[in-house]
PLY file of the C-alpha trace (Angstrom):
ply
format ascii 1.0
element vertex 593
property float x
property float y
property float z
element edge 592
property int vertex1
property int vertex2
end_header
2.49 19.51 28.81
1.92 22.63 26.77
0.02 21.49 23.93
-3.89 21.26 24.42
-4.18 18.54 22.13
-2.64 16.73 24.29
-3.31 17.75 27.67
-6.77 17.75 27.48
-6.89 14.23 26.91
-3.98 13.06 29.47
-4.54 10.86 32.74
-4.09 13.05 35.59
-1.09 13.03 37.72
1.03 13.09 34.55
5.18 12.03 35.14
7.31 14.53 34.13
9.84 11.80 32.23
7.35 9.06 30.94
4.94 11.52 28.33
4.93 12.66 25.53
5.35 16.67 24.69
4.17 17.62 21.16
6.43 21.01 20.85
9.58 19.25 22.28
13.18 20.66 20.70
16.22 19.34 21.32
19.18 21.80 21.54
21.62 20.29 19.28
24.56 22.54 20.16
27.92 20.62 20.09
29.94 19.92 16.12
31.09 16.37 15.36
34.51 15.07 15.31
36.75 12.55 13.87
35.16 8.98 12.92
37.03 6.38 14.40
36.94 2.54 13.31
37.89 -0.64 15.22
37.77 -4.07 15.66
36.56 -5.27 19.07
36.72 -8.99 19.87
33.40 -10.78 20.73
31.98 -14.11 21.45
34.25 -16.79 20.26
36.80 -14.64 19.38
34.68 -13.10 16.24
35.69 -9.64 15.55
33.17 -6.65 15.00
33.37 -3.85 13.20
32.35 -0.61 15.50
32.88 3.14 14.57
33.10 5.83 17.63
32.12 9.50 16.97
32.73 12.06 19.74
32.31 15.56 20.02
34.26 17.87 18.13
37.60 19.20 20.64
37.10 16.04 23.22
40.85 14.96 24.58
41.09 11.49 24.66
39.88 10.80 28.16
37.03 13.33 27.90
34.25 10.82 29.49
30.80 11.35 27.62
27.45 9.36 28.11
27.52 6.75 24.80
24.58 6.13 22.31
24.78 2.31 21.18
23.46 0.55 17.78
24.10 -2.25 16.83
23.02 -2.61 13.01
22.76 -5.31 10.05
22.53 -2.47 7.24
26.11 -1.35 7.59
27.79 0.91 10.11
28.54 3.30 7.26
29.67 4.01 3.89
32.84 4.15 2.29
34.14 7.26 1.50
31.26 8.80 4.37
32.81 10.88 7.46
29.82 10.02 9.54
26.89 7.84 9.70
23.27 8.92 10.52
23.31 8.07 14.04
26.35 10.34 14.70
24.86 12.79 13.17
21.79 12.65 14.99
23.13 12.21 18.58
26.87 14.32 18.85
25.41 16.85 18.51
23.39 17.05 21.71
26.73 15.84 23.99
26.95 12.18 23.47
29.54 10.31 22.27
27.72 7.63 19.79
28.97 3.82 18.65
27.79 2.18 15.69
28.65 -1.72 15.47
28.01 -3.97 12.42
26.63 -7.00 13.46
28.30 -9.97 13.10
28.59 -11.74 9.23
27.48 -8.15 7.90
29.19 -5.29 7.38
32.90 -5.27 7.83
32.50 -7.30 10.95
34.01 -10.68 10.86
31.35 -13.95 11.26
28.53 -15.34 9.50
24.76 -13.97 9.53
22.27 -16.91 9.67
19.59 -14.72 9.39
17.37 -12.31 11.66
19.41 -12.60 14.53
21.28 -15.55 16.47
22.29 -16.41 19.88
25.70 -15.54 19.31
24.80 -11.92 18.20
23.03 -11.47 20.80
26.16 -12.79 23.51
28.09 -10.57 21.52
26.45 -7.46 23.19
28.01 -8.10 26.06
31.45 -7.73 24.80
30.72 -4.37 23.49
29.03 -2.76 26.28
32.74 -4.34 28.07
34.28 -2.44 25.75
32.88 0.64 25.65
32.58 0.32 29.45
36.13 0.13 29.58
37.04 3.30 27.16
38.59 6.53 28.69
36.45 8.81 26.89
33.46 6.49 28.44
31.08 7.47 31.60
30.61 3.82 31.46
26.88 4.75 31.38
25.07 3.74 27.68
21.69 4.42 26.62
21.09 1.03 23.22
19.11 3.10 20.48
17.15 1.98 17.20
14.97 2.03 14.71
13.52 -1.70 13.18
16.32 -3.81 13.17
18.15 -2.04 15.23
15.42 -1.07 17.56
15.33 -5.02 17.47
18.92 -4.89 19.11
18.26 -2.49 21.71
15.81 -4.97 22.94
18.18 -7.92 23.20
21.32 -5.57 24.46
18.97 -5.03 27.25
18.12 -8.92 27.90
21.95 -8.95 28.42
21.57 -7.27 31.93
24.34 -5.54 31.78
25.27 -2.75 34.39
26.32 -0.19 31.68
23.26 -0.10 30.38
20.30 2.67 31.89
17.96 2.73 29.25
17.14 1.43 25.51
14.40 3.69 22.89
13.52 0.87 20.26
11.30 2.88 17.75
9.09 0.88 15.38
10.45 -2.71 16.81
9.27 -6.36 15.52
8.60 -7.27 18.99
7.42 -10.73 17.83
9.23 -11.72 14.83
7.47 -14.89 13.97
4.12 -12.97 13.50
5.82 -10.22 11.46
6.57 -12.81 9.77
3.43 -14.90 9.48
0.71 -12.76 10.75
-2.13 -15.06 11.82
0.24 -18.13 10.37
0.26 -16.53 6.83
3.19 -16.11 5.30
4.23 -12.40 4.71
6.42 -11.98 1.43
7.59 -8.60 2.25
10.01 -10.70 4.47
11.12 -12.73 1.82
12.52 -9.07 0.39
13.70 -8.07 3.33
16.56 -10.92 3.43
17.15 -11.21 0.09
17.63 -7.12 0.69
20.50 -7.89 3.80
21.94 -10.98 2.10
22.94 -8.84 -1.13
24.56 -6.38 1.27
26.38 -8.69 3.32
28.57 -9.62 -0.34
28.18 -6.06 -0.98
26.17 -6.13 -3.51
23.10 -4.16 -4.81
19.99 -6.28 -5.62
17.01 -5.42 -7.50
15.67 -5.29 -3.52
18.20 -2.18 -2.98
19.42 -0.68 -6.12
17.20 2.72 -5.84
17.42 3.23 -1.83
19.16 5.90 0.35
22.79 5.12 0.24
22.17 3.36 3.85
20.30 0.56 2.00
23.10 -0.52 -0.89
26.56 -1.24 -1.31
29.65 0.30 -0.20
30.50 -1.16 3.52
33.10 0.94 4.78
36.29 -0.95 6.06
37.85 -0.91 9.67
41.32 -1.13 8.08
42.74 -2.17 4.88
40.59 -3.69 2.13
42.49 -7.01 2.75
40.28 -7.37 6.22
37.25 -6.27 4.59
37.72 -9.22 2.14
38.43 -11.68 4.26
35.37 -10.75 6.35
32.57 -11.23 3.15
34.55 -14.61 3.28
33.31 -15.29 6.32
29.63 -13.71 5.12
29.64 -16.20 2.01
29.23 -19.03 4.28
26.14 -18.18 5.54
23.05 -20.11 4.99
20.76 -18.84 2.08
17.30 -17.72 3.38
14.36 -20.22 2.53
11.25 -18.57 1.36
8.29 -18.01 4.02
5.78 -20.01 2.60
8.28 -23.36 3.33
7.00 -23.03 7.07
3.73 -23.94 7.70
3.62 -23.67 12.04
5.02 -21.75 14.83
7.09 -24.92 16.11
8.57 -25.44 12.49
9.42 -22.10 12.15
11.77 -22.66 15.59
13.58 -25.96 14.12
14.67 -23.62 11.55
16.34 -21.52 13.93
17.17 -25.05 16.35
14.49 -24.09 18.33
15.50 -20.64 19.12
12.86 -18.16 19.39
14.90 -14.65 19.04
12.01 -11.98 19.12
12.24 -9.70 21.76
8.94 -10.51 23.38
10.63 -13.92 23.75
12.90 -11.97 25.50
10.68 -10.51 27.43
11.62 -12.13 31.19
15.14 -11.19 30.71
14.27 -7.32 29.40
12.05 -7.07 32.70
14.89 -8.36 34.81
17.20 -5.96 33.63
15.03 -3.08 34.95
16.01 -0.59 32.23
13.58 1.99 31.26
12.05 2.00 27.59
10.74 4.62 25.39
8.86 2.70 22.46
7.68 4.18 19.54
4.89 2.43 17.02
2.10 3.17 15.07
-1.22 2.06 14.23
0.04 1.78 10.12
3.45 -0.37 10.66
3.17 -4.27 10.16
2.29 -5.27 13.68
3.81 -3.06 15.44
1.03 -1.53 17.59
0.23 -5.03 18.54
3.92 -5.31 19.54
3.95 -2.17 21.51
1.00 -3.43 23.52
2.17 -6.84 24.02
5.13 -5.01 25.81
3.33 -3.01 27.62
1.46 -6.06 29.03
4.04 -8.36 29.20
7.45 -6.02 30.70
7.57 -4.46 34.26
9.99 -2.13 32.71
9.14 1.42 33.68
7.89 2.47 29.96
6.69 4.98 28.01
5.12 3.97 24.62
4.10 6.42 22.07
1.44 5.00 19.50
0.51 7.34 16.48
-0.29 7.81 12.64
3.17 6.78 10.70
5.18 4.85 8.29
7.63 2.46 9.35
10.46 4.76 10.98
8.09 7.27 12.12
8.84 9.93 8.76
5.85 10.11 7.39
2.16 10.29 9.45
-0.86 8.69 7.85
-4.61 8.92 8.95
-6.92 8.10 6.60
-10.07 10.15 8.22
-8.08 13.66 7.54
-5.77 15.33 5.43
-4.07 17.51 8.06
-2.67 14.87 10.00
0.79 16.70 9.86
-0.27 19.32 12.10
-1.19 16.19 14.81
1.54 13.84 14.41
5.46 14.78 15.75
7.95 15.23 13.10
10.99 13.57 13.56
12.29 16.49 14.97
9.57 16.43 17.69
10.24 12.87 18.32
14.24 13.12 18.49
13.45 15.69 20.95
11.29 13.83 23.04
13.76 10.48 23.23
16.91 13.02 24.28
14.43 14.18 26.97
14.03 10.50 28.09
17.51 9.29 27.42
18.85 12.67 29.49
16.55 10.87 32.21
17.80 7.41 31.92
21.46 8.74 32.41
21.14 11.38 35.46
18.79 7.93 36.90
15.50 9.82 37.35
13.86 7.33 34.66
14.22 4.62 36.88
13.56 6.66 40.01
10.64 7.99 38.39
9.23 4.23 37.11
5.79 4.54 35.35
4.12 2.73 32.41
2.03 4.46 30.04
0.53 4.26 26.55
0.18 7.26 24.43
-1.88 7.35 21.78
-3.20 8.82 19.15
-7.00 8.70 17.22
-7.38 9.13 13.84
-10.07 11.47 12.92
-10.00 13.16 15.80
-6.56 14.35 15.88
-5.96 13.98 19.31
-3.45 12.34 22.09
-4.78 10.61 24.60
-2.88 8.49 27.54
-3.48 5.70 29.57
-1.82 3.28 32.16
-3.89 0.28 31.50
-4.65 -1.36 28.21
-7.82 -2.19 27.07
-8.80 1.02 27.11
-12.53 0.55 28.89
-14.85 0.14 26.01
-17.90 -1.56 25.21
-18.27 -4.56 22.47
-20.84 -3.27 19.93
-21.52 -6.47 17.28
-22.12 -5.97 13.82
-23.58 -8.68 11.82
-22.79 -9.67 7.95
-26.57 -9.45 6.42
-28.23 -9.80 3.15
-28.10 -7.09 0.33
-24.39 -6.93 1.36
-26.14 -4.70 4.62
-23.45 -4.38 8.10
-26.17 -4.80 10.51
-26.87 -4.15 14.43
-29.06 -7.54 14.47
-28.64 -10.62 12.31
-30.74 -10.91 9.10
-32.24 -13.93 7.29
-30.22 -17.38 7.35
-28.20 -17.52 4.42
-24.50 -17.02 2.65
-22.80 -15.54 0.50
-20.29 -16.81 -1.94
-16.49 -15.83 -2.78
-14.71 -17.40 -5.99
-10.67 -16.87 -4.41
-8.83 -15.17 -7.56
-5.06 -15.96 -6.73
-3.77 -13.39 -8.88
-6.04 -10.14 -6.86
-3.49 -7.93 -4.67
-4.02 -5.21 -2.51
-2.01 -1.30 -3.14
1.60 -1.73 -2.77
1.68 1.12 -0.30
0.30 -0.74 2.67
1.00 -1.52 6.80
3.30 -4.36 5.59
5.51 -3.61 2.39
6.55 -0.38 4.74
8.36 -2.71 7.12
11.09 -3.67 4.51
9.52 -4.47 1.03
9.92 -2.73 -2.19
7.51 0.01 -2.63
8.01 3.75 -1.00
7.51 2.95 2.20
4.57 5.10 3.07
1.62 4.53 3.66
-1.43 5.30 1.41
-4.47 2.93 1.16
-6.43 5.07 -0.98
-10.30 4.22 -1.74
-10.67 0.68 -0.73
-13.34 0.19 -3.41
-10.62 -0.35 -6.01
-10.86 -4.10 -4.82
-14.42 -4.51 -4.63
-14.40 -7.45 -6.91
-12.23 -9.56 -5.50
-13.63 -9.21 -2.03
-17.42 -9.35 -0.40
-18.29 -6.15 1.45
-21.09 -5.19 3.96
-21.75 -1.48 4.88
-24.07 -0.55 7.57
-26.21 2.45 7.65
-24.68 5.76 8.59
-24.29 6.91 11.84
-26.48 8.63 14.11
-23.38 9.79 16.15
-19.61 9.85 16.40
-18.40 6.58 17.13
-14.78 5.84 18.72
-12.73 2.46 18.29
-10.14 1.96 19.91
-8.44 -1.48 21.43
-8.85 -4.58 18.93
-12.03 -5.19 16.85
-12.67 -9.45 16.70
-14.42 -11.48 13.72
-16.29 -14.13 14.12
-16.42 -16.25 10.61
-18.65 -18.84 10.08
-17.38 -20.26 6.79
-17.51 -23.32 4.43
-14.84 -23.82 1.79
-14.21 -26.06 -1.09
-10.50 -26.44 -0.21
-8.73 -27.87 3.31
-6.78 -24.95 3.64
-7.06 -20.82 3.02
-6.35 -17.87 4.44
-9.00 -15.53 5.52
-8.64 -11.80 5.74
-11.23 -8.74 7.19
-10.67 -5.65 6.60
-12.68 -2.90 8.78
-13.33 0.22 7.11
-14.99 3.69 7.24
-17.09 5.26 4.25
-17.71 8.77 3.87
-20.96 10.42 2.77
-19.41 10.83 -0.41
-19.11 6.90 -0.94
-15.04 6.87 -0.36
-14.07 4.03 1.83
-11.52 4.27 4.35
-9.00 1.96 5.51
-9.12 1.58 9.47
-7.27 -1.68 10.41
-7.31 -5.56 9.26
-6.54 -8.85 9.96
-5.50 -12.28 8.53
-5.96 -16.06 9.66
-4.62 -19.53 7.99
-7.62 -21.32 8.25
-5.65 -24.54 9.69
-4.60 -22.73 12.84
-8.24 -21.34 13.99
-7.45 -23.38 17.16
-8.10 -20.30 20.12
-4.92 -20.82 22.51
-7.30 -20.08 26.12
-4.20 -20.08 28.02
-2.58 -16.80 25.89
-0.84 -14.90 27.99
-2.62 -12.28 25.59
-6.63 -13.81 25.89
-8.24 -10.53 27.27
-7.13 -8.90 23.99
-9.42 -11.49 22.09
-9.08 -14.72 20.47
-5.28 -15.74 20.57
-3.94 -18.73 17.81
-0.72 -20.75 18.95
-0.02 -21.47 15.74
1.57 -24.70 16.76
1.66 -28.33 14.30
-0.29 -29.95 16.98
-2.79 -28.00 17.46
-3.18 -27.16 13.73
-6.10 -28.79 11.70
-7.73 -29.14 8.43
-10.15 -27.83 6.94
-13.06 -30.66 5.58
-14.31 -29.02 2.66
-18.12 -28.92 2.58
-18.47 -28.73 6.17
-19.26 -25.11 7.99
-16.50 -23.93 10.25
-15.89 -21.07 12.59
-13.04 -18.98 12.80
-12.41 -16.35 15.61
-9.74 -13.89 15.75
-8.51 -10.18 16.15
-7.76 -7.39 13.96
-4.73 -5.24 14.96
-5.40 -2.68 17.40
-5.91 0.90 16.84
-7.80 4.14 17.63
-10.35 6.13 15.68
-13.08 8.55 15.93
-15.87 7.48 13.44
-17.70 10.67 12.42
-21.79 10.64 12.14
-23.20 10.45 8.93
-19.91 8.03 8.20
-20.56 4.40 7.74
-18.98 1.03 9.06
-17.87 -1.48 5.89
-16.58 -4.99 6.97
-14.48 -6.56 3.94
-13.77 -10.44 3.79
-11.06 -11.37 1.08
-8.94 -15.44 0.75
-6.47 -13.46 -0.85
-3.79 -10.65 -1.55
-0.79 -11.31 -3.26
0.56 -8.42 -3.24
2.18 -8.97 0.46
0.78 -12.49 1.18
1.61 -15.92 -0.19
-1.84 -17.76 -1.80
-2.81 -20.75 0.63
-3.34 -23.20 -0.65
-0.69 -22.67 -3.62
-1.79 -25.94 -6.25
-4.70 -26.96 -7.21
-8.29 -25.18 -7.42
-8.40 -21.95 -5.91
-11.13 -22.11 -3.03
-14.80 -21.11 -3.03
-15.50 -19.99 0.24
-18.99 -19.48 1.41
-19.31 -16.75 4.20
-22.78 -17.24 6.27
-25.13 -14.78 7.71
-27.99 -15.01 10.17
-27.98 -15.76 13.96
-25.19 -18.24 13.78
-23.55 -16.19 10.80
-20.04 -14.21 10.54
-19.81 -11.00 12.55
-17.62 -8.30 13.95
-17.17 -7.41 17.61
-15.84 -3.62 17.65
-13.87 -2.01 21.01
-16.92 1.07 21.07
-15.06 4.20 23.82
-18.08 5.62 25.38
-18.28 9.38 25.10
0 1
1 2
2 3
3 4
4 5
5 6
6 7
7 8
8 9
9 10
10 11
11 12
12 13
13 14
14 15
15 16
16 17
17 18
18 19
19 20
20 21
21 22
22 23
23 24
24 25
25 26
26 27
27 28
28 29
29 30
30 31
31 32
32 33
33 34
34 35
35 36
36 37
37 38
38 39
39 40
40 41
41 42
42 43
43 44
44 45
45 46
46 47
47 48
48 49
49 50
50 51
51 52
52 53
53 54
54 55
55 56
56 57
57 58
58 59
59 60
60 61
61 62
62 63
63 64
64 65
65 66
66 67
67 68
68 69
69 70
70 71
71 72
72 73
73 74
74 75
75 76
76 77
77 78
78 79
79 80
80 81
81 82
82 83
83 84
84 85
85 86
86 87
87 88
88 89
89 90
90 91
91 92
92 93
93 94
94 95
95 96
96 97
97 98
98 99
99 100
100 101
101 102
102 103
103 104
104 105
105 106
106 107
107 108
108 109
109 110
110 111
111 112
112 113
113 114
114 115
115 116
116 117
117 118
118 119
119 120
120 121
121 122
122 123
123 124
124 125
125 126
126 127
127 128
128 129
129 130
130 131
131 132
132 133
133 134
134 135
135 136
136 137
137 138
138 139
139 140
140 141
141 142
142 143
143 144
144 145
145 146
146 147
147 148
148 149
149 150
150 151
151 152
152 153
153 154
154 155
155 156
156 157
157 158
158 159
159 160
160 161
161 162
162 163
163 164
164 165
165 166
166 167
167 168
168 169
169 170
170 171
171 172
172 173
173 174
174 175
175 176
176 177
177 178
178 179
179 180
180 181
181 182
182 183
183 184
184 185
185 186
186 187
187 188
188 189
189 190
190 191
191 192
192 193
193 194
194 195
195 196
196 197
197 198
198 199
199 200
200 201
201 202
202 203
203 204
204 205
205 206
206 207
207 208
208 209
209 210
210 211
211 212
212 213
213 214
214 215
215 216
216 217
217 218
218 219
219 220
220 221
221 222
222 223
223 224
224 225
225 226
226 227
227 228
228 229
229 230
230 231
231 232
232 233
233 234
234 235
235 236
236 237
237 238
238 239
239 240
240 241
241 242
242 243
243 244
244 245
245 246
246 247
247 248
248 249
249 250
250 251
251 252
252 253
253 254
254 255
255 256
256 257
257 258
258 259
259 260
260 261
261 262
262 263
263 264
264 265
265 266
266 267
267 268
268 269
269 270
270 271
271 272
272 273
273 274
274 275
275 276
276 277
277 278
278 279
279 280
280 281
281 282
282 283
283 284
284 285
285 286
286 287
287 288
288 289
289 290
290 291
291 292
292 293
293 294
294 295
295 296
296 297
297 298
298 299
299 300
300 301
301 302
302 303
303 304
304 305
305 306
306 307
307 308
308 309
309 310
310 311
311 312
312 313
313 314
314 315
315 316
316 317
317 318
318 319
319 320
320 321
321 322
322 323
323 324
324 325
325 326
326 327
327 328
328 329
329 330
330 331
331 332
332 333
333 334
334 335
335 336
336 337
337 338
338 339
339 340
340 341
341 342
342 343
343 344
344 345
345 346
346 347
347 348
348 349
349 350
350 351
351 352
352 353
353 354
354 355
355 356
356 357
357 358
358 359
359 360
360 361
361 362
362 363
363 364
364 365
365 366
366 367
367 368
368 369
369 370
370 371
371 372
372 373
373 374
374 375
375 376
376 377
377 378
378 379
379 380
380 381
381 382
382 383
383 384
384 385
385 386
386 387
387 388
388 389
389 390
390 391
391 392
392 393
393 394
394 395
395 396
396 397
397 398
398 399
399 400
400 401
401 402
402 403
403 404
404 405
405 406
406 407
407 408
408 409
409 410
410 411
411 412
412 413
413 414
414 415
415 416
416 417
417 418
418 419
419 420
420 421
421 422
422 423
423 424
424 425
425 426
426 427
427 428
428 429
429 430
430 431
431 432
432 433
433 434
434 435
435 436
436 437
437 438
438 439
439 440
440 441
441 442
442 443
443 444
444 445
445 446
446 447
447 448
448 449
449 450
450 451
451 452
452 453
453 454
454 455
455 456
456 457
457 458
458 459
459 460
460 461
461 462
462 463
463 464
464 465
465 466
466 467
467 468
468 469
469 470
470 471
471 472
472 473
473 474
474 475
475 476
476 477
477 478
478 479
479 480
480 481
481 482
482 483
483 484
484 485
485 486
486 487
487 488
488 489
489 490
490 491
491 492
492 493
493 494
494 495
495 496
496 497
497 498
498 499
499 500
500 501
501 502
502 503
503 504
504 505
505 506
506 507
507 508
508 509
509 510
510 511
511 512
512 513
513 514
514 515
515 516
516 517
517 518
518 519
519 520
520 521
521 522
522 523
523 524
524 525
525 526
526 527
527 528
528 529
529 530
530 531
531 532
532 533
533 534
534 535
535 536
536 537
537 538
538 539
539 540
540 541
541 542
542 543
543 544
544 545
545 546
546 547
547 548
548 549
549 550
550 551
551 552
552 553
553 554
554 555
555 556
556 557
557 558
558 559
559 560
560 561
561 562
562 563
563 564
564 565
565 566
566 567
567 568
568 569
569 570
570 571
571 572
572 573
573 574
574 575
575 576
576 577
577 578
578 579
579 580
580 581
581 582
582 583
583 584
584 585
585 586
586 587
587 588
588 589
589 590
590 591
591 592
């Protein structure tokens, strides 16, 4: 590696294919030719829209190495010559296909929703296909980004022999708690479908009016408009989406979907199987995808090379709330396109899966620096932090005692957060500002400041010892840093429906900390009145804590700006938050220095 930010902090006996290298370019030499649209024939008979760019001056039985996605936003626009995958892959010698999934796009079927088993048997008609071209090496690298990132996961469950590698950046690796983090239901998702439904009639929504052109109407037809027509027929039959906050457990959620779990860590066997090496990118900022990324990691034999840093969804924009500079730490795109071609160059000449390795790469806010590791936890030590009177964040526990928390339905959170950047309606960046905007709607503790520099990094666990007025509620913590000058900084958070506090013991997930199943039969009531405990982890991440910074623990029962209110009638809860020996704490993942 060549950049000292980096290096210094890398494992020793580094792979030259599995890294990361932080003043990668990519050379970008050849021009791109003609856009060509077909029809392929998939499961059942459906047919799918696919467009095929090649390299400008290729004959016809010129064989190239093929970049596949497999999309739900539309293949392209009408009127467009290209679409954005083209554009970024041609260019560096690949020939690139771009299929509309089926019921969207121009492709022929009907979407049910985030993925079905029949999209995902379709894969394995296109990879025939393309397989099968003259202008085809047979060999295919599955590419994407979110949804599509989502696909490159389940083309590679397929097992097919055409495909040598898959780089799913910023993947919902487990859809269901994307979807319900901690069993609460996340609106964002509610936006996100009424987003796809509107373009799967072609239609702009008040979801997608003011996005790129990628994001609104306009699907571009195979052949003549006729087909295109009869094809949103097909679309309009598809079920409408029911809002989240109509589920209320894990095992409901499946009946919806007759009992099919289509997340790619459910998935994860049949990715393993297939052997195919995986670059993964996430960040610390993006829904839950860090917590996906290191689910993978522990779950997929996969050689695999995960990169975690400081961005938006998509990777476009970095974030670190300790520093301001945090562009001069985190790859631009650029930087990051050049680090997949090196990987997919590997996957197709075979050395990635000669070369098999699994590491994590990641990066630490405050610090500014790369680290890399081939085991996750990192080795840390739990340092506990108690809630304590005088709204103190204390080393020891203080006098027995609680404090109390009127829920106000109506309080939010900034719209520019970890969860509206996965699909919702703001910018999609992330900016958290100075968390003591929501001060009153939320009970916060602040310990002293620190003697030393303190790094976190792994996953932070709360231990609540609450009493509520209501049988139900959702709990969330929010772990911050404060700065001399009194701003507060957002580090990481996380949520819990009180009802599913049950710890699963057997999660294949436990050493991480306290894991929920989230199913209806081990779900239970609160009884108001009575104390209760309620363990469980914050999302993962990695920060250097300067000295003379302080820690600040904030406990909240709601945000309605991405959450639905639980319960949604009735009184809004007062919750009751103990301290003392048997009060509420915070376990934190302390890196010894």
């Amino acid at each position: 590696m060549t950049d000292s930010r980096l290096q210094a902090h890398a494992e020793p006996n580094e792979n030259p294919v599995y890294r990361l290298d932080l003043s990668a370019k990519a050379a970008g030499r050849e021009k791109l030719g003609p856009l060509e649209s077909t029809y392929v024939y998939a499961h059942e008979g459906v047919r799918l829209a696919l467009d095929v760019v090649r390299p400008m001056g290729d004959s016809a039985d010129h064989k190239r190495n093929i970049i596949l996605v497999m999309t739900c936003y539309g293949r392209g626009k009408n009127g467009e010559t290209s679409n954005q995958y083209a554009d970024l892959f041609v260019p560096e010698g690949y020939a690139v296909v771009v299929g509309d999934v089926r019921g969207t796009g121009a492709s022929f079927g009907v979407w049910p929703g985030h993925r079905s088993r029949e999209e995902i048997l379709d894969f394995s008609y296109v990879l025939d296909w393309i397989a099968s071209q003259p202008w085809s090496t047979g060999n295919v690298l599955a590419y994407g980004v979110s949804y599509t990132a989502n696909s490159a996961d389940l083309i590679a469950s397929r097992n097919h022999p055409a495909l040598k590698g898959i780089v799913p950046r910023y993947v919902d690796y487990d859809i269901f708690f994307e979807t319900y983090p901690g069993g609460v239901p996340n609106l964002t998702l509610d936006r996100w479908s009424r987003l796809v439904e509107s373009l799967n009639r072609d239609e702009n929504s008040e979801i997608n009016a003011d996005r790129a052109s990628t994001l609104r109407a306009g699907i571009r037809p195979v052949g003549s408009q006729a087909e295109l027509t009869a094809a949103l027929q097909e679309h309009a039959r598809a079920p409408s989406f029911q809002p989240v906050e109509q589920t209320t457990s894990f095992d409901d959620w499946l009946s919806r979907r007759s009992g099919f779990d289509f997340s790619p860590q459910a998935s994860a066997d049949l990715i393993s199987q297939s052997g195919v090496p995986i670059q993964n990118w996430g960040s610390w900022f993006d829904s839950g995808s860090p917590l996906g990324s290191i689910r993978r990691f522990l779950l997929q034999s996969n050689p695999m090379n995960i990169i975690l840093g400081p961005w938006n969804h998509g990777g476009r924009k970095p974030y670190d709330p300790l520093r301001t500079d945090v562009q001069d730490y985190a790859p631009i795109m650029a930087v990051q396109h050049a680090n997949d071609i090196r990987f997919i160059d590997a996957c197709f000449t075979g050395q990635a899966a000669l070369q098999a390795d699994k590491v994590i790469h990641y990066y630490t806010c405050g610090e500014g620096s790369w680290k890399s590791t081939r085991s996750w936890p990192v080795p840390a030590v739990r340092q506990r932090w108690h809630i304590a009177s005088g709204s103190r964040l204390s080393s020891s526990p203080s006098d027995t005692g609680y404090d109390t928390l009127q829920v106000d339905r109506e309080l939010g959170d900034v719209l520019s957060n970890r969860w509206d950047t996965n699909g919702g309606i703001g910018t999609w960046e992330i900016d958290y500002g100075d968390r003591r905007q929501f001060d009153a709607a939320r009970l916060a503790y602040t310990s002293d400041p620190l003697q030393s520099d303190m790094e976190i990094t792994g996953h932070p666990v709360v231990d609540l010892n609450i009493t509520s007025t209501r049988e139900d509620g959702i709990f969330f913590v929010y772990l911050e840093a404060v700065k001399p000058d009194g701003t507060s900084c957002y580090l990481t958070e996380g949520q819990l429906r009180a009802r599913h506090r049950k710890v699963w013991a057997a999660s294949p997930f436990a050493a991480l900390g306290p894991q929920q199943s989230y199913l209806e039969s081990d779900a239970e009531p609160l009884t108001p009145g009575e104390p209760t405990r309620l363990a469980f982890m914050l999302l993962p991440m990695s920060a250097l804590i300067p000295a003379g910074y302080s820690l600040r623990v904030c406990v909240a029962g709601s945000e309605s700006t991405s959450f639905a209110n639980i319960p949604a009638d009735g009184a809004p809860p007062q919750l009751q938050f103990h301290r003392g020996p048997h009060g509420c704490y915070i376990d934190l993942p302390v890196v010894e220095r």
